[in-house]
C-alpha positions in Angstrom: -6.2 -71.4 -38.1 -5.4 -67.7 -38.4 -8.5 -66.7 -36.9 -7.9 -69.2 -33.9 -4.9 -67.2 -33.1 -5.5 -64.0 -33.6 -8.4 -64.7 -30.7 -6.8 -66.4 -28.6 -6.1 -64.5 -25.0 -2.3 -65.6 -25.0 -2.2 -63.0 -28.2 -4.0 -60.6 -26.8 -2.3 -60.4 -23.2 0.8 -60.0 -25.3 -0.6 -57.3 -27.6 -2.0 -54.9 -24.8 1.7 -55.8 -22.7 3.4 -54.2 -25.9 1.3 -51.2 -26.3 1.0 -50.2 -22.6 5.1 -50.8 -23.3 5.5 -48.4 -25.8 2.5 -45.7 -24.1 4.8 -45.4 -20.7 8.1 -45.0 -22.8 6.8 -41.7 -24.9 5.1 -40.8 -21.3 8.2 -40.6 -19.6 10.4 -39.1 -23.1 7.0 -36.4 -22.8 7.6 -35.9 -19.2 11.7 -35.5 -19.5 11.5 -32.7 -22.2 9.2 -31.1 -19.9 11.5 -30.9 -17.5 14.0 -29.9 -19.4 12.0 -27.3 -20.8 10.9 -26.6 -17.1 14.5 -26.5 -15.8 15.4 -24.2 -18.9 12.7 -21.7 -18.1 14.3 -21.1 -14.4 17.7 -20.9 -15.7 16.5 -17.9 -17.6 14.4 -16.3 -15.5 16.8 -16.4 -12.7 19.7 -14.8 -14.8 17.3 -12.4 -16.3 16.4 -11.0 -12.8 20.0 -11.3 -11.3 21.2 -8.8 -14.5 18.6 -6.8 -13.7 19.7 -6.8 -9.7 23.1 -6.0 -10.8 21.9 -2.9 -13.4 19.9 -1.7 -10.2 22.9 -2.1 -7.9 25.1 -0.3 -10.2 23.2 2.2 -11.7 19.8 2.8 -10.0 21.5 4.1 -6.8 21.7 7.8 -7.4 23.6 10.1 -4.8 20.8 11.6 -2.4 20.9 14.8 -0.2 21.2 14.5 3.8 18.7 16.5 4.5 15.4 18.3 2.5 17.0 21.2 2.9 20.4 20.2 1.0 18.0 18.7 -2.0 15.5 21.5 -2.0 12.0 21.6 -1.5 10.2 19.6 -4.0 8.2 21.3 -6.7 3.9 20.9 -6.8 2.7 19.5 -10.1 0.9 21.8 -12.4 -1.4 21.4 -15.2 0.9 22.5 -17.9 -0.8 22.4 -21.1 1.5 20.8 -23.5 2.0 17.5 -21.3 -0.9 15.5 -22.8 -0.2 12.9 -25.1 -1.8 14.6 -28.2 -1.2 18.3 -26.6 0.9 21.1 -28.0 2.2 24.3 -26.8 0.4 27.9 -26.7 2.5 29.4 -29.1 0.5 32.7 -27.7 2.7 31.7 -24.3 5.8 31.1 -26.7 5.8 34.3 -27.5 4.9 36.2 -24.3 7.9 33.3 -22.8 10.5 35.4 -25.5 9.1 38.5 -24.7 10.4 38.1 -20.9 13.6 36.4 -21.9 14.2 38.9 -24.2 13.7 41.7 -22.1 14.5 40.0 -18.5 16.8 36.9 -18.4 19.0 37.7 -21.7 20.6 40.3 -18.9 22.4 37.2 -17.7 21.5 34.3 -18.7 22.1 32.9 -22.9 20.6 30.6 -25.3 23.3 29.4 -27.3 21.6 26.4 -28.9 18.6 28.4 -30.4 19.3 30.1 -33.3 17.0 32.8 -34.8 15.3 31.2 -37.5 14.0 28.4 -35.0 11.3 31.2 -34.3 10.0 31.5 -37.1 6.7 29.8 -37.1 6.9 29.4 -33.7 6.4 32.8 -31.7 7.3 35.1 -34.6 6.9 35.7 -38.5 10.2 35.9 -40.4 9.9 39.6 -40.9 9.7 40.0 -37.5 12.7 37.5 -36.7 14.6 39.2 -39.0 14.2 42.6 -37.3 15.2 40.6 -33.8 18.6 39.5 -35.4 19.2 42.7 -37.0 19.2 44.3 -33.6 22.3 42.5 -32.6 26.2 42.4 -34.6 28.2 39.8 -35.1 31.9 39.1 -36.3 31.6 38.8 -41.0 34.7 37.3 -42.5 37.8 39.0 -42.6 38.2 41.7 -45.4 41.5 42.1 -47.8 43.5 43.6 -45.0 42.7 41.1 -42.8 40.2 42.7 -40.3 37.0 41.5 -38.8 34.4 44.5 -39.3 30.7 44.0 -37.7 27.3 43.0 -39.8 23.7 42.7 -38.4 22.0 39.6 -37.7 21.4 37.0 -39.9 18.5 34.2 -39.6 20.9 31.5 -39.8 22.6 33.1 -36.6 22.3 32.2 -32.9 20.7 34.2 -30.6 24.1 36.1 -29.1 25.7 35.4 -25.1 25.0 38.4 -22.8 29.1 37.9 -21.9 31.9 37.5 -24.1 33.4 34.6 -21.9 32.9 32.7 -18.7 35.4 35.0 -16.8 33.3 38.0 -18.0 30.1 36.4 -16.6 31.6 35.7 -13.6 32.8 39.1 -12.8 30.0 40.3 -12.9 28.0 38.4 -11.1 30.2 38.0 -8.1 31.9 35.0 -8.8 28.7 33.1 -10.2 28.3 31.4 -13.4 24.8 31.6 -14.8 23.6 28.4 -16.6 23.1 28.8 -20.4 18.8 28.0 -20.5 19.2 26.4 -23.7 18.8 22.9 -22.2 17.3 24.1 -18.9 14.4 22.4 -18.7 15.9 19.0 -18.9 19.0 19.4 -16.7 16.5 20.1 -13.7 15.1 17.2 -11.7 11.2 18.4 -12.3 11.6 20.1 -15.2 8.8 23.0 -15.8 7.4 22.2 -12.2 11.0 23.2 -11.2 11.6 26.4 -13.3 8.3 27.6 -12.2 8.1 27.1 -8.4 11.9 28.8 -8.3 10.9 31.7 -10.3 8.6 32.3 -8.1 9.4 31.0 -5.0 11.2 34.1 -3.3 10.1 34.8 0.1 10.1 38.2 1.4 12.1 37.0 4.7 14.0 33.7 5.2 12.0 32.0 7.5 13.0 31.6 11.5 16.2 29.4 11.7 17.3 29.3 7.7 20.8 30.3 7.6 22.1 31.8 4.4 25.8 32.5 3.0 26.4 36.4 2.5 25.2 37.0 -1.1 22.7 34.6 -1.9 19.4 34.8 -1.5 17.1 32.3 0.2 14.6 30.0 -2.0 13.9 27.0 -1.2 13.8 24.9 -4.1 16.9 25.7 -4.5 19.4 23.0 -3.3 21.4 24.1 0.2 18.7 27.3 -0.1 20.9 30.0 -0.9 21.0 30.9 -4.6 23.1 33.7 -6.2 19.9 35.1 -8.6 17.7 37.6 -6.8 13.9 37.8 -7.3 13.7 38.7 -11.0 10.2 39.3 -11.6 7.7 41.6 -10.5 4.6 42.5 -11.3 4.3 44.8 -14.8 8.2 44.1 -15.1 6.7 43.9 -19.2 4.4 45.1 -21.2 2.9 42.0 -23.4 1.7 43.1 -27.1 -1.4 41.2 -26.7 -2.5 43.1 -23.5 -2.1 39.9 -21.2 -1.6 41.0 -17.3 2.3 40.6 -16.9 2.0 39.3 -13.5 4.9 37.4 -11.8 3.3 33.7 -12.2 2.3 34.8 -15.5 5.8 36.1 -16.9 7.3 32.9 -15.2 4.8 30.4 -16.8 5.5 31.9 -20.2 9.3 32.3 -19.8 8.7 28.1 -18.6 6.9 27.3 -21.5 9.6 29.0 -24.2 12.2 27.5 -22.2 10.6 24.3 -22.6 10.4 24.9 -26.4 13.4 25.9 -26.5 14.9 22.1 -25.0 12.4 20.6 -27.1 12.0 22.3 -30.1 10.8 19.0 -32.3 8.1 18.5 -29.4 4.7 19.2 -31.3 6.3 17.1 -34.7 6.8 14.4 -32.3 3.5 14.1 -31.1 1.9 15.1 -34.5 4.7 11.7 -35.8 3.5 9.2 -33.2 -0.7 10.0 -33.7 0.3 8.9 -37.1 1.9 5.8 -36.2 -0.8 5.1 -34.2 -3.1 5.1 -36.7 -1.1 3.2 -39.1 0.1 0.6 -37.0 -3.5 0.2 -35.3 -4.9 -0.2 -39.2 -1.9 -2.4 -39.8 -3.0 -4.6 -36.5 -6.5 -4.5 -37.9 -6.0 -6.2 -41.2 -3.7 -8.8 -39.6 -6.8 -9.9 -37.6 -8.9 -9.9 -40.5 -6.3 -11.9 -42.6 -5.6 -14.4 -39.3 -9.6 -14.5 -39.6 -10.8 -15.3 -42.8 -7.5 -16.3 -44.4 -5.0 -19.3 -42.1 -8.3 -20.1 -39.9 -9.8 -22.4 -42.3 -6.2 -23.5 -43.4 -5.1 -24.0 -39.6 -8.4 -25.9 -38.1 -8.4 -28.6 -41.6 -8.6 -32.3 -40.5 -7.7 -34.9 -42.3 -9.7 -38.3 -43.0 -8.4 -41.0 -44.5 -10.7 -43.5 -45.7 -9.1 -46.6 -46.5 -10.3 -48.4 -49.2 -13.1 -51.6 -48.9 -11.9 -54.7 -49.6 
């Protein structure tokens, strides 16, 4: 009798109406968390991009000059040789770079963020350091009666201001401030490039039509054109001690390069720190391939069979 049933088409018709049943119901719970998911996916993207609209509308806007003349001409691209990714500077340069700051831009300009033992290692021994610092005085601690005598330089002190105040700069430079050069390199829109092309991009003559305020001089990579610094450097303006030609792109690629040390002083331990995290994290990345490999592969692609038992 059981057997009658269970083949008879009544049962059957039944049977596949119930399946087919339940099939369309997880099709269409499938299909609406795929939507949802869908729907969720959009939502986020959309307000991902407008926040990024809105950072851009706000703060990647910056104020632009009229005209080329008013932004200054814009620098070539040289080969500097400390831009690679694995590069370092020429500490040979470093040293010529001090040698013309020491003896051409420290009439003006200062480095108040580099102190003297910063060079050591870097274009100078300490001896020689010391014998830098010891060329200049600075204020020692008040004595018993309450006065402030003068002591040479010290490695732990900063290489000293050409003017005792901004006033004192200014007077004598006809009412112009010059910038301090610790930080030089990256307060300029170009950087070295920058540096570079102004130091040595004094014309003889302003060319037909440039118009320049009394008492600047015309450069033009220089915003507006006019610039209160004069041509600085000339041709055997210094003697190098390792009998390199002091030319004028030669003292201003050096004096670049220190200046660029001197913003970045940590550069070469930087790149020296990141080759090493390379290598680590690319062993690390290794060995997690090998584990994912031969470890959770056989784990991950198991099957199951269940063999029910024979009755």
């Amino acid at each position: 009798m059981v057997n009658r049933l269970s083949s008879s088409p009544l049962l059957k018709r039944v049977a596949s109406t119930i399946a087919r049943g339940f099939s369309n119901s997880a099709a269409k719970e499938s299909g609406s968390e795929i939507s949802r998911n869908t729907r969720a996916a959009i939502v986020a993207t959309v307000a991902t991009g407008g926040l990024a609209a809105w950072y851009a509308h706000l703060y990647g806007n910056p104020i632009k000059a009229v005209t080329v003349a008013e932004h200054g001409l814009h620098p070539a691209s040289y080969p500097w040789p400390h831009n690679g990714w694995l590069d370092t500077f020429d500490h040979a340069s470093l040293r010529r770079g001090f040698t013309v700051y020491k003896e051409v831009c420290a009439a003006c300009h200062s480095l108040n963020l580099v102190a003297w033992r910063t060079l050591v290692g870097v274009t100078h021994t300490a001896d020689e350091v010391r014998a830098l610092a010891e060329e200049y005085e600075y204020d020692s601690e008040p004595n018993d009666e309450g006065e402030i005598e003068k002591r040479p330089g010290k490695l732990s002190d900063y290489i000293p201001p050409p003017y005792p105040n901004e006033q004192a700069a200014r007077a004598a430079n006809q009412g112009a401030l010059p910038p301090d050069l610790s930080l030089i390199i990256k307060a300029r829109h170009g950087g070295c490039d920058y540096v570079f092309s102004l130091l040595t991009g004094y014309p003889d003559e302003p060319p037909a039509g440039a118009v320049v305020a009394s008492g600047l001089n015309y450069n033009p990579y220089f915003p507006g054109g006019g610039i209160a610094m004069a041509r600085v450097l000339f041709d055997g303006l210094v003697e190098y001690d390792d009998g390199t030609p002091a030319t004028a792109s030669q003292m201003a690629k050096d004096v670049t390069s220190f200046l660029n040390w001197a913003a970045e002083p940590e550069h070469d331990d930087r790149k020296k720190t990141g080759l090493k995290v390379l290598i680590i994290t690319g062993t690390l990345w290794a060995l997690s391939l090998w584990v994912k490999r031969f470890k959770w592969t056989p784990i991950k692609t198991r099957k199951i069979l269940y063999k029910p038992p024979k009755v």
